[in-house]
Structures are given as C-alpha cells and as structure tokens.
C-alpha positions as CSV (number, residue, x, y, z in Angstrom):
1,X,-0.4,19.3,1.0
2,X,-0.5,15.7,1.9
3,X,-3.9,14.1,2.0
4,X,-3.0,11.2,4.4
5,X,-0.8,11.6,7.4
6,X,2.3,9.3,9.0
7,X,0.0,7.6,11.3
8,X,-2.3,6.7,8.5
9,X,0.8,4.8,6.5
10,X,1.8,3.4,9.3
11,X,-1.5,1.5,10.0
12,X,-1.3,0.5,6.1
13,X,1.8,-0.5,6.2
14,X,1.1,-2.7,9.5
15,X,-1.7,-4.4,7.4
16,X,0.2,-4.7,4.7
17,X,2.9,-6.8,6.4
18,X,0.0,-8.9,8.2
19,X,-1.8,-9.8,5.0
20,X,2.0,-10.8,3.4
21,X,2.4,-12.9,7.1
22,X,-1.2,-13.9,6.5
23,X,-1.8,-13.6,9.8
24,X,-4.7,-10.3,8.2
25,X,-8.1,-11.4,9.1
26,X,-11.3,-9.4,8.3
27,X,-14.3,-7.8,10.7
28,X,-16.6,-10.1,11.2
29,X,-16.3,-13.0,9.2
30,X,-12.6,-13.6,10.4
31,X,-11.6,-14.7,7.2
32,X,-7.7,-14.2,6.1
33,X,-7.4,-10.9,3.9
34,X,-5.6,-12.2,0.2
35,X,-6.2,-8.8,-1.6
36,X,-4.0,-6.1,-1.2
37,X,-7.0,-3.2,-1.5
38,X,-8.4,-5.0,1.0
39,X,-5.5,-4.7,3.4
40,X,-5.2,-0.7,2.7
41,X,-9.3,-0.4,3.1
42,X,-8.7,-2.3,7.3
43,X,-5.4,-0.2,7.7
44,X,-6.7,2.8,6.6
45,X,-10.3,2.3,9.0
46,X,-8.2,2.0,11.7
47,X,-6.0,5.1,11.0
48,X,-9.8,6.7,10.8
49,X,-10.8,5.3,14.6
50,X,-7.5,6.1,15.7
51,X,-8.3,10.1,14.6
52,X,-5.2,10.1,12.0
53,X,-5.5,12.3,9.3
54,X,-7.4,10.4,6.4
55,X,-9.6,11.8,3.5
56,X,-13.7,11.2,4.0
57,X,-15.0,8.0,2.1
58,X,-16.6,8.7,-0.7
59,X,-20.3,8.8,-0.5
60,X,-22.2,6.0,-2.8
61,X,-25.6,7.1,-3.7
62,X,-28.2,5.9,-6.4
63,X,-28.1,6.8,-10.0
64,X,-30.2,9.5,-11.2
65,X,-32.3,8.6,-14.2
C-alpha cells in the first residue's frame, strides 16, 4: 500500500519546481529554499494542511540515559 497519496506528490513536485525557479521561499524568515530536503519537508506540510494522505512526523524526544 502506498504511504503518500497523488495529492501529496503533487504538492512536492510543485515545490520542487519552485525551489529549481527559485522563486521557493521559507515560513517565516522568507528566505529562498536552496536544499532539496527542504523543498519536500514545505511541499509535504502543505499536503498535510491540505488533508492529503501523508505518514505522521516522526516524534523527537530526549535520550534516555
């Protein structure tokens, strides 16, 4: 079964072609997006607001000692 749906890659592939335009720009800093994983992390937020079908982030939590 597919873990990310059409509207997903479409929203990835629309940042992709925006960061290669470099017309990309990030949240709040508004700085132009030059890395690619960045471009697939903001297409793939927006396929998340948007209600497509995307896997949960992964939580980050402290190391246990």
């Amino acid at each position: 079964m597919a873990r990310y749906g059409k509207k997903a890659g479409s929203k990835v592939k629309r940042a992709m072609h925006e960061r290669k335009k470099g017309t990309l720009r990030s949240g709040r800093s508004g700085r132009k997006v030059k890395s690619k994983k960045q471009a697939i992390a903001i297409g793939l937020s927006e396929a998340r607001r948007s209600g497509a079908k995307v896997p949960k982030k992964k939580k980050t939590g402290r190391k246990k000692k």
